[in-house]
mmCIF file as gemmi writes it, N, C-alpha and C atoms, coordinates in Angstrom:
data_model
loop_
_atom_site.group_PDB
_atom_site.id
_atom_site.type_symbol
_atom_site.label_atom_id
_atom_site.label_alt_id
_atom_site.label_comp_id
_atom_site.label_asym_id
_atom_site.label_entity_id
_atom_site.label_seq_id
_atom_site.pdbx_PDB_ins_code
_atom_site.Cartn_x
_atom_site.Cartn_y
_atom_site.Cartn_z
_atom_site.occupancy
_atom_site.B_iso_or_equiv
_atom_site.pdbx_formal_charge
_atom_site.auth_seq_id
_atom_site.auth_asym_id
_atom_site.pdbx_PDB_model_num
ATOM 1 N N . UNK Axp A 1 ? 89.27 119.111 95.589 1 0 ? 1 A 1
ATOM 2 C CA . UNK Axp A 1 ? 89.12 118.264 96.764 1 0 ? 1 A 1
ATOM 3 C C . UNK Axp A 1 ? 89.167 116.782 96.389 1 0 ? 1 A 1
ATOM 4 N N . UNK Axp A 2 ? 88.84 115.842 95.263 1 0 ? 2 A 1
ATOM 5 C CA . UNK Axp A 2 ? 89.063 115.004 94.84 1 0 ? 2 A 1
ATOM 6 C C . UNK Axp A 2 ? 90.105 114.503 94.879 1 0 ? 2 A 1
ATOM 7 N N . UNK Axp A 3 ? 90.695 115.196 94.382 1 0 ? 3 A 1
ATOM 8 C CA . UNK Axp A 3 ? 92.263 114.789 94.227 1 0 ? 3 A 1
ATOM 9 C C . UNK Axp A 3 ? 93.191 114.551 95.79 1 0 ? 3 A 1
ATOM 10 N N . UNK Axp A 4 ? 92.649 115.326 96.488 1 0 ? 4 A 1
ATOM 11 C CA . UNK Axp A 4 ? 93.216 115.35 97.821 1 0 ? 4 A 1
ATOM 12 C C . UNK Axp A 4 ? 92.168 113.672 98.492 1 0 ? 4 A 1
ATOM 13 N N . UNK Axp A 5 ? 91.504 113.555 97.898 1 0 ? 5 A 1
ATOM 14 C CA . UNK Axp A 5 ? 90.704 112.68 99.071 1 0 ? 5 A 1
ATOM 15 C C . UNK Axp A 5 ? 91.526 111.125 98.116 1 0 ? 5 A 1
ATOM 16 N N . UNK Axp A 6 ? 91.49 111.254 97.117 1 0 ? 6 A 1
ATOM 17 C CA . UNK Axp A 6 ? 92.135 110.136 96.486 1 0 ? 6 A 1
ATOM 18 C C . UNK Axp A 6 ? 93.607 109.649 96.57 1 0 ? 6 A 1
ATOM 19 N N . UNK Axp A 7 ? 94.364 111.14 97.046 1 0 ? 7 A 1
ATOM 20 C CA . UNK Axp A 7 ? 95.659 111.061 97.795 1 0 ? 7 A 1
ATOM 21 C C . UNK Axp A 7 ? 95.821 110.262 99.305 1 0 ? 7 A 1
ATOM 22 N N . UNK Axp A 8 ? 94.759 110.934 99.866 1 0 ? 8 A 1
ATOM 23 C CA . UNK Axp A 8 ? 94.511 109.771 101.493 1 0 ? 8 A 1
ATOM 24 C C . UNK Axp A 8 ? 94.185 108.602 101.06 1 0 ? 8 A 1
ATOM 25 N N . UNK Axp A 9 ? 93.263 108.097 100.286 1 0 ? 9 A 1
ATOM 26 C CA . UNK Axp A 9 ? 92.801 107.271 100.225 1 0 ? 9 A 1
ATOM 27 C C . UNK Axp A 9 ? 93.608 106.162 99.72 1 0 ? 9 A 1
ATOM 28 N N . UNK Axp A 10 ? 94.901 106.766 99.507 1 0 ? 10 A 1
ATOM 29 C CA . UNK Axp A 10 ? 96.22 105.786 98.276 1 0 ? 10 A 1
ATOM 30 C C . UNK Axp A 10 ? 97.153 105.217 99.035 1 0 ? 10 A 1
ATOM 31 N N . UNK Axp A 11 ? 97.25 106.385 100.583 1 0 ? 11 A 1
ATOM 32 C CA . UNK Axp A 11 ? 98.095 105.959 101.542 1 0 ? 11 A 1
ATOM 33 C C . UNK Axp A 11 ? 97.474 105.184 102.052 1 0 ? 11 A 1
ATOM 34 N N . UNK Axp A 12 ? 95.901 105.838 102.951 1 0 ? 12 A 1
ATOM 35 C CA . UNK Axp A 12 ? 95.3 104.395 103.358 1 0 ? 12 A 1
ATOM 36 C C . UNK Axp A 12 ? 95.647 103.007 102.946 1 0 ? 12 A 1
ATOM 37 N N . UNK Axp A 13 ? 95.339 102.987 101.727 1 0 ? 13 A 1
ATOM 38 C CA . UNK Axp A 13 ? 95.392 101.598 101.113 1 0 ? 13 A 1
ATOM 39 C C . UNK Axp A 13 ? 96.796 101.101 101.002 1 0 ? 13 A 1
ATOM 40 N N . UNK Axp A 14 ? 97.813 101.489 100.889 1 0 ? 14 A 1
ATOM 41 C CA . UNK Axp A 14 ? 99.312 101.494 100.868 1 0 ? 14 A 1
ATOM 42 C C . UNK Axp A 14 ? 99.617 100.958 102.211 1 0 ? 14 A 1
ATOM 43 N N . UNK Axp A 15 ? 99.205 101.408 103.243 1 0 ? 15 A 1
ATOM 44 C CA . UNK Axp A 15 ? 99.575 101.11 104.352 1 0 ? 15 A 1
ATOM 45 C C . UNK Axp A 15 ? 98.483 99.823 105.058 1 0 ? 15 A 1
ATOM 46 N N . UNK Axp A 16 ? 97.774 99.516 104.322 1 0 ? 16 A 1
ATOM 47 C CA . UNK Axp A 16 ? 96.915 98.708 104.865 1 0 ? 16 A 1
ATOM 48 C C . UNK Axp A 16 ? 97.899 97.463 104.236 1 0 ? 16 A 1
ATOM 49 N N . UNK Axp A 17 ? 98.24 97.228 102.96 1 0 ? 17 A 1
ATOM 50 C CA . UNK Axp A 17 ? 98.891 96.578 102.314 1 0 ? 17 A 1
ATOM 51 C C . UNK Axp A 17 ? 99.98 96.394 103.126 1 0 ? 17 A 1
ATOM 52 N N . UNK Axp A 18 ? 100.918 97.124 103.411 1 0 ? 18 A 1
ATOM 53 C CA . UNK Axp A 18 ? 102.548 96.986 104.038 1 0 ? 18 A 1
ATOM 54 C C . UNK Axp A 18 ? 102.183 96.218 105.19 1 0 ? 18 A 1
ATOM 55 N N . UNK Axp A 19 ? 101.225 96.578 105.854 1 0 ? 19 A 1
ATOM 56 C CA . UNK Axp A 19 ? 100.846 95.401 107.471 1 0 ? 19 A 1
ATOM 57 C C . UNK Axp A 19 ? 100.04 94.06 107.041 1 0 ? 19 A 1
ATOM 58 N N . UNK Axp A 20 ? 99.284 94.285 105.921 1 0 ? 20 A 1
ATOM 59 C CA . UNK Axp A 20 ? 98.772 93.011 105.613 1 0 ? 20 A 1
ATOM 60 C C . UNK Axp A 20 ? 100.43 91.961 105.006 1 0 ? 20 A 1
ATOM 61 N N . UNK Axp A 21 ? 101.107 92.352 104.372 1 0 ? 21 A 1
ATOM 62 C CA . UNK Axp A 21 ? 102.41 91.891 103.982 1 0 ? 21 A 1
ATOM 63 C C . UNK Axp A 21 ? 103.155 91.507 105.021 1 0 ? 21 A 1
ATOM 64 N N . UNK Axp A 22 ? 103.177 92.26 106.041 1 0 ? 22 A 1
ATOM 65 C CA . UNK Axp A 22 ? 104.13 92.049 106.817 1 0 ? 22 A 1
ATOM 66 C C . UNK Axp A 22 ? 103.873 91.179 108.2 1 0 ? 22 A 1
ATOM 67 N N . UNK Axp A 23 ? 102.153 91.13 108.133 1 0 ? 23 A 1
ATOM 68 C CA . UNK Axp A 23 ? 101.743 89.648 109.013 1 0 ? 23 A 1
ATOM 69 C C . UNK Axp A 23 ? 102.155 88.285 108.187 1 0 ? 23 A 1
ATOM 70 N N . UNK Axp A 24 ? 101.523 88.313 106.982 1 0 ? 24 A 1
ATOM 71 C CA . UNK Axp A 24 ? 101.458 87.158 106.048 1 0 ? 24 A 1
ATOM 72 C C . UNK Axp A 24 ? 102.592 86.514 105.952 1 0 ? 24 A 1
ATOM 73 N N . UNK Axp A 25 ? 103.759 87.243 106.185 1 0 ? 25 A 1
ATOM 74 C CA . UNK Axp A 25 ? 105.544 86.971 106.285 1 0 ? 25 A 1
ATOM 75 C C . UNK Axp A 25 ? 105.942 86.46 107.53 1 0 ? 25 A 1
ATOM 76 N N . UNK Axp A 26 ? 105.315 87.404 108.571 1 0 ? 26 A 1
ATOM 77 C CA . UNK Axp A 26 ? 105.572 86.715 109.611 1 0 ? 26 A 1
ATOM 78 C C . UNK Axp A 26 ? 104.823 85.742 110.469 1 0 ? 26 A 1
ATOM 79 N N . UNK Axp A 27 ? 103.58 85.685 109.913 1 0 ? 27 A 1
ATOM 80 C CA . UNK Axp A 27 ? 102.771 83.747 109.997 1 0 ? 27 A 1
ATOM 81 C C . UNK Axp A 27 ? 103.246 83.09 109.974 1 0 ? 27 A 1
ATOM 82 N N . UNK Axp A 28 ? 103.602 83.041 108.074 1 0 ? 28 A 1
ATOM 83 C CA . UNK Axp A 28 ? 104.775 82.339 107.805 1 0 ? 28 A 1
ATOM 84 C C . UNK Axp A 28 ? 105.789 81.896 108.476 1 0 ? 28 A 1
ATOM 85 N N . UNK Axp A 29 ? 106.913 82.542 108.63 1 0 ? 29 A 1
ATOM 86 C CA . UNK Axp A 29 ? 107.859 82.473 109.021 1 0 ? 29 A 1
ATOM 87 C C . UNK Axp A 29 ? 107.618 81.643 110.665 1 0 ? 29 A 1
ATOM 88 N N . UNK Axp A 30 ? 106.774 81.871 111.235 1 0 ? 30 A 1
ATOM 89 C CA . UNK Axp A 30 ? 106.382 80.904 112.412 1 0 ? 30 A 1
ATOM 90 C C . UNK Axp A 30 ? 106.141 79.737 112.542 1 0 ? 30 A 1
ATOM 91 N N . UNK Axp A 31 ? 105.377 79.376 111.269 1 0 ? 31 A 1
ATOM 92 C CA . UNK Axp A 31 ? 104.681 77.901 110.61 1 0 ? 31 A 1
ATOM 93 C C . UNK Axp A 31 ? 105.848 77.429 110.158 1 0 ? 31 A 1
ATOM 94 N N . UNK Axp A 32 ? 106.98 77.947 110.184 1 0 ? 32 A 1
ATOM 95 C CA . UNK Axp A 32 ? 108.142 77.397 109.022 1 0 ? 32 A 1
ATOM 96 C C . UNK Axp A 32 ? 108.857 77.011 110.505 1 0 ? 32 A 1
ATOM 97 N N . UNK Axp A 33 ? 108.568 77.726 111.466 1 0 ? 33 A 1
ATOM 98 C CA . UNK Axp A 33 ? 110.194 77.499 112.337 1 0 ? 33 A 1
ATOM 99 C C . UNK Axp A 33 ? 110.369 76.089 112.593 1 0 ? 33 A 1
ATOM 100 N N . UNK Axp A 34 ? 109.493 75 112.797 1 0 ? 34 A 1
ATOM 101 C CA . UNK Axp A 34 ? 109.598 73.428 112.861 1 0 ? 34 A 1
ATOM 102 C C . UNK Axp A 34 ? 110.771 72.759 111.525 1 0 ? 34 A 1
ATOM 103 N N . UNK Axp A 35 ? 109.947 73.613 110.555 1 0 ? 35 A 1
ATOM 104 C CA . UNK Axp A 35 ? 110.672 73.091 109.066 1 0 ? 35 A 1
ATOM 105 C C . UNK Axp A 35 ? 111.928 73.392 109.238 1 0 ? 35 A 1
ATOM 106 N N . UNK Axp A 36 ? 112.27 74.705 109.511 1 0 ? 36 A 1
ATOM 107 C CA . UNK Axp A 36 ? 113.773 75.403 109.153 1 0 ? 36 A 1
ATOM 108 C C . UNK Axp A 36 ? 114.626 74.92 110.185 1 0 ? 36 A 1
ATOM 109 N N . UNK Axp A 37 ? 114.201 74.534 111.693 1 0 ? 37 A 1
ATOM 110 C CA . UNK Axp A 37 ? 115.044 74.159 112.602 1 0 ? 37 A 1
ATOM 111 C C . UNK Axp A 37 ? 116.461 73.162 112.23 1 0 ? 37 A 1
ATOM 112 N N . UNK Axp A 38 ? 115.712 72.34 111.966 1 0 ? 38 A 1
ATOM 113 C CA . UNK Axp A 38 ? 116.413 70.992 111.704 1 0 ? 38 A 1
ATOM 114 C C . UNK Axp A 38 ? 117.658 71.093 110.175 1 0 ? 38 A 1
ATOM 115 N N . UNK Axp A 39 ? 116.747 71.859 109.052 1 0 ? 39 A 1
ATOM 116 C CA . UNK Axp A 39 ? 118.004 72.159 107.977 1 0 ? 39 A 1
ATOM 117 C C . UNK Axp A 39 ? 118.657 73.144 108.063 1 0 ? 39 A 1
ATOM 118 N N . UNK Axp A 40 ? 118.504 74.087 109.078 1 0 ? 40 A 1
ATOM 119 C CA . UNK Axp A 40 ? 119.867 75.266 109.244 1 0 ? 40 A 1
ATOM 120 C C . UNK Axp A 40 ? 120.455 75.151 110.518 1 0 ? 40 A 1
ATOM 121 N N . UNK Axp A 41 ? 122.196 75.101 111.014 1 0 ? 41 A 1
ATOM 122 C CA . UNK Axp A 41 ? 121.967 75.548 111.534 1 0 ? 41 A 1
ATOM 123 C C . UNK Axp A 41 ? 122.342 77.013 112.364 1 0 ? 41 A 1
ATOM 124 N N . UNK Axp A 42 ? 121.939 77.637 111.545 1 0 ? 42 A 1
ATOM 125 C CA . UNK Axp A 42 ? 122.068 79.175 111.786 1 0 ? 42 A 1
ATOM 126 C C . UNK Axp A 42 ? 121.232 79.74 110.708 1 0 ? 42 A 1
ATOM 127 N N . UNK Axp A 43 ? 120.404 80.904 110.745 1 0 ? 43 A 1
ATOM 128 C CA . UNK Axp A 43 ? 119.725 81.193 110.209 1 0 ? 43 A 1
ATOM 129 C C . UNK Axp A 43 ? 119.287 82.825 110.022 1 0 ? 43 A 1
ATOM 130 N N . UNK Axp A 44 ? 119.728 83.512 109.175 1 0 ? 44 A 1
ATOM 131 C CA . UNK Axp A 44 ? 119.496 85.157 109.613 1 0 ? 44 A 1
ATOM 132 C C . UNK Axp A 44 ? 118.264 84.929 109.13 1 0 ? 44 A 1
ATOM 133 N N . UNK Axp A 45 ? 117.576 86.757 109.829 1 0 ? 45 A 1
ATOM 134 C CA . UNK Axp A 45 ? 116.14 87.304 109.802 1 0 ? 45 A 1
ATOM 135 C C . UNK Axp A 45 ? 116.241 87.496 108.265 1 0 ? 45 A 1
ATOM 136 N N . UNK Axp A 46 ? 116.553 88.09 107.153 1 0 ? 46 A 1
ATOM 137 C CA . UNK Axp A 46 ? 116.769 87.838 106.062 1 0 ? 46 A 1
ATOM 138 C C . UNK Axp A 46 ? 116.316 86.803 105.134 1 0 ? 46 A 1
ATOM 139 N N . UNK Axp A 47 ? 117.516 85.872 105.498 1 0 ? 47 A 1
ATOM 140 C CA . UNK Axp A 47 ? 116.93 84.48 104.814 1 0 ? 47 A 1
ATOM 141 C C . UNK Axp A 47 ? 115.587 84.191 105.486 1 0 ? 47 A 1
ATOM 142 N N . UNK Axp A 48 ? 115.154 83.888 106.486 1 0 ? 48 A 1
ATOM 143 C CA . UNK Axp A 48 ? 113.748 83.284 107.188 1 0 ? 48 A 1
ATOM 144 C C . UNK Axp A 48 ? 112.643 84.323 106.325 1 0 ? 48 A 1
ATOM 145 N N . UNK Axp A 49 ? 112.874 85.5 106.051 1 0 ? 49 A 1
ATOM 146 C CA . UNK Axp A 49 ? 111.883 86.362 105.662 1 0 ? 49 A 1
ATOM 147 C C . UNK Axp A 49 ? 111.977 85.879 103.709 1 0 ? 49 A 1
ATOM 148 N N . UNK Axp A 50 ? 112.922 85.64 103.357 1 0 ? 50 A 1
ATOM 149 C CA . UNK Axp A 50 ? 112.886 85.146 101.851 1 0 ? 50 A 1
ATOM 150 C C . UNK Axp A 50 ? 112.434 83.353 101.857 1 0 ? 50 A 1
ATOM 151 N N . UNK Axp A 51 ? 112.583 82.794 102.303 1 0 ? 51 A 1
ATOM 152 C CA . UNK Axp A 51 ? 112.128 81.753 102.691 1 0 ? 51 A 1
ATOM 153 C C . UNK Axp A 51 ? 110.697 81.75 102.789 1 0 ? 51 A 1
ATOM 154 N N . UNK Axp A 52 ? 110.44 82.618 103.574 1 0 ? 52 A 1
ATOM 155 C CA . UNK Axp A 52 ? 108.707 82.999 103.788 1 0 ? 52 A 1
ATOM 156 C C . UNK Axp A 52 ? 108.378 82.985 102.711 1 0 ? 52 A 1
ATOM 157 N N . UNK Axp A 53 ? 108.604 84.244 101.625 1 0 ? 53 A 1
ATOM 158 C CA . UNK Axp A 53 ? 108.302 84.739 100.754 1 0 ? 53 A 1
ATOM 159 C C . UNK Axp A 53 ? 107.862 83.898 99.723 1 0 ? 53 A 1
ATOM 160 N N . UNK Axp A 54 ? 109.022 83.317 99.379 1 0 ? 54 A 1
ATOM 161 C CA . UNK Axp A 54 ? 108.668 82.275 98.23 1 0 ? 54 A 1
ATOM 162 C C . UNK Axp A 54 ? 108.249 81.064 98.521 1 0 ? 54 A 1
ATOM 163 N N . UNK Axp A 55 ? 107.833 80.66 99.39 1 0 ? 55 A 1
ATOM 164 C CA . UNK Axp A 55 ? 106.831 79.639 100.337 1 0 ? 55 A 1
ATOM 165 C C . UNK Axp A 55 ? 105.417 80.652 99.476 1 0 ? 55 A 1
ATOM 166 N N . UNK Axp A 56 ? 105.217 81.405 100.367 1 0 ? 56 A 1
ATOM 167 C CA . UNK Axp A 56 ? 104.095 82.328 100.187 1 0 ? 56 A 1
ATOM 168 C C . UNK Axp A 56 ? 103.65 82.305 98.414 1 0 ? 56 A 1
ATOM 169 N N . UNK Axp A 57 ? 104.765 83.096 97.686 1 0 ? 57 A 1
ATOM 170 C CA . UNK Axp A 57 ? 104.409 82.631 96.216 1 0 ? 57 A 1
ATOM 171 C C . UNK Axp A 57 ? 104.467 81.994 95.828 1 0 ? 57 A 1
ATOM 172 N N . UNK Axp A 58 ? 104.812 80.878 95.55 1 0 ? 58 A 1
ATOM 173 C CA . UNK Axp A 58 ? 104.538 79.494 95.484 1 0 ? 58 A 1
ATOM 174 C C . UNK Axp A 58 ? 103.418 79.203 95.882 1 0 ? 58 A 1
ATOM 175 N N . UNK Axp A 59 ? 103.118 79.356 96.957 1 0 ? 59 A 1
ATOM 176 C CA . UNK Axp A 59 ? 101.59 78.784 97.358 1 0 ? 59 A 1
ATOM 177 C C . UNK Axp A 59 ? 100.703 79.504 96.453 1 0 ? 59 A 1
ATOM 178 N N . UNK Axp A 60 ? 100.732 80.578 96.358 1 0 ? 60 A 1
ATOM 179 C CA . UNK Axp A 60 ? 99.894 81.718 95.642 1 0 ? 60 A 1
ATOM 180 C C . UNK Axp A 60 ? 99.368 81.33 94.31 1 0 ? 60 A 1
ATOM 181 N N . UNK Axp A 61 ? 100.836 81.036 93.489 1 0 ? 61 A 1
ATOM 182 C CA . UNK Axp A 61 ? 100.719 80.648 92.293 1 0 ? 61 A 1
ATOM 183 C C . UNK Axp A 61 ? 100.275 79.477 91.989 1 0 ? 61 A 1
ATOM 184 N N . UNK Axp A 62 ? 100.12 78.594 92.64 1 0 ? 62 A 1
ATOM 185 C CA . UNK Axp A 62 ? 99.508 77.297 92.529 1 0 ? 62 A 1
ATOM 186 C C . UNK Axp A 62 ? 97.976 77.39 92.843 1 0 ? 62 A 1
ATOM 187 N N . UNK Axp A 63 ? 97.094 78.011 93.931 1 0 ? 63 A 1
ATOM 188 C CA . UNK Axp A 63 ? 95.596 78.262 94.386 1 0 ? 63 A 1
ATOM 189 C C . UNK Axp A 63 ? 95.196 78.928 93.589 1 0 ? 63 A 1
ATOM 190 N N . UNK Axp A 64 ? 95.907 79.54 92.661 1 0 ? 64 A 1
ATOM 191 C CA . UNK Axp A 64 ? 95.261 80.67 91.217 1 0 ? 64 A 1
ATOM 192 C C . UNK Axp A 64 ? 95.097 80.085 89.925 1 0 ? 64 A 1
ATOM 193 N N . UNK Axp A 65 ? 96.954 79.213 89.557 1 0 ? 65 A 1
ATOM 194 C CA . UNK Axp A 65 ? 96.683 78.706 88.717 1 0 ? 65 A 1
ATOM 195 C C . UNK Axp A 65 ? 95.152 77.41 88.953 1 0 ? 65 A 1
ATOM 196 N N . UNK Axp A 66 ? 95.236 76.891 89.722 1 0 ? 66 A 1
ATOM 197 C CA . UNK Axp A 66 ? 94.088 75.895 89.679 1 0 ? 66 A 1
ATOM 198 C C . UNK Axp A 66 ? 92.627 76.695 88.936 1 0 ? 66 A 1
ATOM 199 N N . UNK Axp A 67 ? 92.497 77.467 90.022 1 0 ? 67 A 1
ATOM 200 C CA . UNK Axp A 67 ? 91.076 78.451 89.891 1 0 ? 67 A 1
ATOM 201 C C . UNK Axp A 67 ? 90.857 78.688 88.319 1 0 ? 67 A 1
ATOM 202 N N . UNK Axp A 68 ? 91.832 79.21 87.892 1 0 ? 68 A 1
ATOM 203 C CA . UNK Axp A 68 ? 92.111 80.177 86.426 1 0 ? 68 A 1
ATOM 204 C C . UNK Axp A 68 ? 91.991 78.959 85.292 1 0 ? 68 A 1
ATOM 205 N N . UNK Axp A 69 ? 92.254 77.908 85.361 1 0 ? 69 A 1
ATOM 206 C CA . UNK Axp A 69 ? 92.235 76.673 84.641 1 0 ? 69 A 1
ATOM 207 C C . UNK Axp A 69 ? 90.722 76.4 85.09 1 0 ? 69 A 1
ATOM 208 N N . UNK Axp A 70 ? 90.401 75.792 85.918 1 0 ? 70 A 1
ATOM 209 C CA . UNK Axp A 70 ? 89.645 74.653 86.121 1 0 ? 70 A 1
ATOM 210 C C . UNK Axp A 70 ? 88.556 75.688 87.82 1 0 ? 70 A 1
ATOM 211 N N . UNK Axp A 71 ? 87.583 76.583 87.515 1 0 ? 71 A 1
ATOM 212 C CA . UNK Axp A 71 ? 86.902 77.691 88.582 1 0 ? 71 A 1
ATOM 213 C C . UNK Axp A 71 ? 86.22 76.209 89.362 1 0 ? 71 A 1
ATOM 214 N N . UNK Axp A 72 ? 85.85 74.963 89.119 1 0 ? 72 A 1
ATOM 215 C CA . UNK Axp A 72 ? 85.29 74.324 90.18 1 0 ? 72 A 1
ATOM 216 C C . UNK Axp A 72 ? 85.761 73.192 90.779 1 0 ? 72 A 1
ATOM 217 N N . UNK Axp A 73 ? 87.199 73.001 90.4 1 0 ? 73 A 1
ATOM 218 C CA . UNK Axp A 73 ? 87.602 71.95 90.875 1 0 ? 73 A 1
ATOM 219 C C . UNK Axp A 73 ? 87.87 71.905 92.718 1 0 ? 73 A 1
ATOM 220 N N . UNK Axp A 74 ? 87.959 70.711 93.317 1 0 ? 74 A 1
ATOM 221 C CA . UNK Axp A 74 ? 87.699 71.035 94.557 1 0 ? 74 A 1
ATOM 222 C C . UNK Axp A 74 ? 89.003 71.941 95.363 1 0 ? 74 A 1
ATOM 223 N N . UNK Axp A 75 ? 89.916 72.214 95.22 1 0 ? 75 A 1
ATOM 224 C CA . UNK Axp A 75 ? 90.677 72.782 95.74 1 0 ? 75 A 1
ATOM 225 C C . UNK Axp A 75 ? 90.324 74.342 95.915 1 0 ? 75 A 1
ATOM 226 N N . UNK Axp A 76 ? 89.312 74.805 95.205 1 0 ? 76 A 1
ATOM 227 C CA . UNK Axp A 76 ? 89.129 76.202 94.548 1 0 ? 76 A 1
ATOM 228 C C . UNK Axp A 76 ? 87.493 76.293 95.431 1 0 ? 76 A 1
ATOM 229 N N . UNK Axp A 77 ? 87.569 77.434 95.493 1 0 ? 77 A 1
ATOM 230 C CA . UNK Axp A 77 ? 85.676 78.254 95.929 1 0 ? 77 A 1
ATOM 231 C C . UNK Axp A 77 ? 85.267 79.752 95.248 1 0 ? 77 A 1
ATOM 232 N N . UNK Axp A 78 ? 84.432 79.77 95.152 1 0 ? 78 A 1
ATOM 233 C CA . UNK Axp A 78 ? 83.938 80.861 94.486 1 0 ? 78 A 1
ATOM 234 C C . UNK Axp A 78 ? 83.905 81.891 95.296 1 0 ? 78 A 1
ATOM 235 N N . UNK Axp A 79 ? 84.48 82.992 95.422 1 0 ? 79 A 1
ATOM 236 C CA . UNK Axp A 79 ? 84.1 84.444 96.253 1 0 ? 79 A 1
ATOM 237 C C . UNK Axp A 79 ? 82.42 85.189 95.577 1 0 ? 79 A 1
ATOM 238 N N . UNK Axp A 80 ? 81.995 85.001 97.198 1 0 ? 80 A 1
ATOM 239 C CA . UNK Axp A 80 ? 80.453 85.556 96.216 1 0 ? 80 A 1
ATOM 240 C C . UNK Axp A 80 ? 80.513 87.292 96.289 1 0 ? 80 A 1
């Protein structure tokens, strides 16, 4: 029975992930439409969703690297 409950529990989490991903993209991609208007003009769902993306990592990689260097500088907070 373990094994079966750790099997639900993989999708659960799998699928919690794919919708948490797939808001975070399309936030994005909303917050961007001011930006992107003006330098495209034409624009597939594609590109706007890679655009997101590496907006997104980029941001990512920068709020971590800070933390991971320097845990109190002000840009950074502690998760209690």
């Amino acid at each position: 029975m373990d094994l079966i409950d750790q099997m639900v529990a993989s999708q659960w989490r799998r699928h919690r992930i794919w919708v948490m991903q797939t808001a975070a993209l399309d936030l994005k991609m909303d917050q961007q439409d001011a930006e992107i208007a003006p330098k495209f003009h034409q624009i597939d769902q594609a590109s706007r969703v890679t655009v997101a993306f590496i907006t997104l990592a980029n941001d990512e990689s920068r709020s971590t690297s800070c933390c991971a260097t320097k845990p109190l500088s002000p840009g950074c907070t502690k998760v209690p």
